[in-house]
C-alpha positions as CSV (number, residue, x, y, z in Angstrom):
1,X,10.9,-35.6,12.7
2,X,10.9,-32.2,14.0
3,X,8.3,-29.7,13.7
4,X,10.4,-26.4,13.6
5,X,9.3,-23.6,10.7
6,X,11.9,-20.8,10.3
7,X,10.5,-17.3,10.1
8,X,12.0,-15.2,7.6
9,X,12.0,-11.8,8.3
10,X,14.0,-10.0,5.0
11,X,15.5,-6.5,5.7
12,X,14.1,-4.1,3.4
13,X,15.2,-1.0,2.6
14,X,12.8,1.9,2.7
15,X,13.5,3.8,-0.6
16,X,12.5,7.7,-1.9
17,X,11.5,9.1,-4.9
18,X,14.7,11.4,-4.9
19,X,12.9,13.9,-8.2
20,X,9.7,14.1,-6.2
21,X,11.4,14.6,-2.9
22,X,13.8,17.3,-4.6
23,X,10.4,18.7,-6.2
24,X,8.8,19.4,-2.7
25,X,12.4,20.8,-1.0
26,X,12.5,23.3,-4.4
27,X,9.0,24.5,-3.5
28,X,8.8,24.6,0.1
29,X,12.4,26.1,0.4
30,X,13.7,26.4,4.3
31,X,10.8,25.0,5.4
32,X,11.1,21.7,4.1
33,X,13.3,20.1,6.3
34,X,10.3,20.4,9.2
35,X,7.8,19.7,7.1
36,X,9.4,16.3,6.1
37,X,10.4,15.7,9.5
38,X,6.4,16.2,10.3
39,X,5.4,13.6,7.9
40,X,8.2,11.3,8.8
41,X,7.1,11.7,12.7
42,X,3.1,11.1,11.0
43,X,4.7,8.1,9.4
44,X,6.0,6.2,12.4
45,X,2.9,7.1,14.2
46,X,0.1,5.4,11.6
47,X,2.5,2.7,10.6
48,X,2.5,1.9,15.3
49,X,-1.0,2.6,15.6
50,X,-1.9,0.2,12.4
51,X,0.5,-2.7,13.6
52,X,-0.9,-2.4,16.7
53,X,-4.7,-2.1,16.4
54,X,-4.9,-4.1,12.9
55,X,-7.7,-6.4,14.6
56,X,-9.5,-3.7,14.5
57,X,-10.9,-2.9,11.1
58,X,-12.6,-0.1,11.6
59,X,-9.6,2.8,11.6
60,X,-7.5,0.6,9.4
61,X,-8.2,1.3,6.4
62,X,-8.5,4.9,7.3
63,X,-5.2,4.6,8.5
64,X,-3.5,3.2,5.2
65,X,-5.0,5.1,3.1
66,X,-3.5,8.5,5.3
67,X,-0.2,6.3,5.5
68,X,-0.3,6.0,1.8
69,X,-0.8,9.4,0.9
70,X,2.1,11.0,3.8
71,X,4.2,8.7,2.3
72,X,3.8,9.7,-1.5
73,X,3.4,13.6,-0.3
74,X,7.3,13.0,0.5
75,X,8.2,10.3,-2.4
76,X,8.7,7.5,0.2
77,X,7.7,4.8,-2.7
78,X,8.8,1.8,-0.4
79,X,5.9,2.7,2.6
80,X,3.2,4.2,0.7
81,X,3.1,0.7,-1.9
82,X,3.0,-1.7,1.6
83,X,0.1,0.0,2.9
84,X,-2.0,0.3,-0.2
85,X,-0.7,-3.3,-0.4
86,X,-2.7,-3.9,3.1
87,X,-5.6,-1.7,1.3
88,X,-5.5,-4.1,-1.6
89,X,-5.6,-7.1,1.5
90,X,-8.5,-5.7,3.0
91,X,-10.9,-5.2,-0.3
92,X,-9.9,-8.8,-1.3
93,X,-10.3,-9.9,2.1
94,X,-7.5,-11.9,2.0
95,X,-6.3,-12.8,5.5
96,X,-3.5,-14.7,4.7
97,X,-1.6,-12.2,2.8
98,X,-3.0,-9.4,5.1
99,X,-0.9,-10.7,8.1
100,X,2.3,-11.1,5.7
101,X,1.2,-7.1,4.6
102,X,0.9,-5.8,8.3
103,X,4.2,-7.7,9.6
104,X,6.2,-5.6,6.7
105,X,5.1,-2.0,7.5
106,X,6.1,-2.9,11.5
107,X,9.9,-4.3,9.5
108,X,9.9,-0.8,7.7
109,X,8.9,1.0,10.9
110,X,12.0,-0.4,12.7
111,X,14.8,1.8,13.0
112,X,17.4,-0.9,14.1
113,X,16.5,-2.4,10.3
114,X,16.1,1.2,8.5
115,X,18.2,3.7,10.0
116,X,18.2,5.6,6.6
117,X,15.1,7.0,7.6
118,X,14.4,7.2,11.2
119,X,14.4,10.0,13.2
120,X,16.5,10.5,15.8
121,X,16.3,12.5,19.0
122,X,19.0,15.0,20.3
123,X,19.6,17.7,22.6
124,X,21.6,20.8,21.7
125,X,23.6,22.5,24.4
126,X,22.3,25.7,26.3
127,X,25.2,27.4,26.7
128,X,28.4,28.1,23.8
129,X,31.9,27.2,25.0
């Protein structure tokens, strides 16, 4: 008999509000753009730092709930419901589905799984040809 459990690791896509994200580009006008990219850079940093430190409870939910609120400030529906689901873990103290909570925000923090939302670095030219 063999003892081998196969990990499942879904590909989820992260998904946006589109009226709510439309919303914040008609009120913020040209400034949008940075101000998304801000929040998206804000993002990727909680979502690292709460994968990384989740053993230690005493920034994480702090951490959530400021992951939970960038995320809705921008409509990003698909982030902001897995880390009040990790909220949810933590009041219930449920350990079980906490670890199932924390390993889906790192899967929606990936860019190789989600390149509809990461953001990517690039250099513009100095000089016109």
């Amino acid at each position: 008999m063999t003892t081998t459990i196969a990990t499942l690791r879904p590909t989820e896509a992260v998904t946006f509000d589109q009226g709510k994200l439309a919303a914040l580009c008609d009120r913020m006008g040209p400034r949008a753009e940075s101000f998304i990219a801000g929040v998206l850079a804000d993002v990727e940093t909680l979502i690292d730092a709460i994968t990384r430190d989740h053993a230690k409870t005493a920034d994480l939910s702090h951490h959530c709930f400021e992951l939970a609120h960038y995320a809705d400030s921008i409509g990003m529906t698909t982030v902001s419901r897995a880390a009040k689901a990790v909220l949810d873990c933590l009041a219930r103290d449920d350990a079980r589905t906490f670890a199932a909570c924390i390993n889906r925000l790192q899967r929606l923090n990936q860019p190789q799984g989600n390149p509809g939302w990461a953001l990517e670095s690039a250099t513009c030219p100095t000089t016109v040809a």
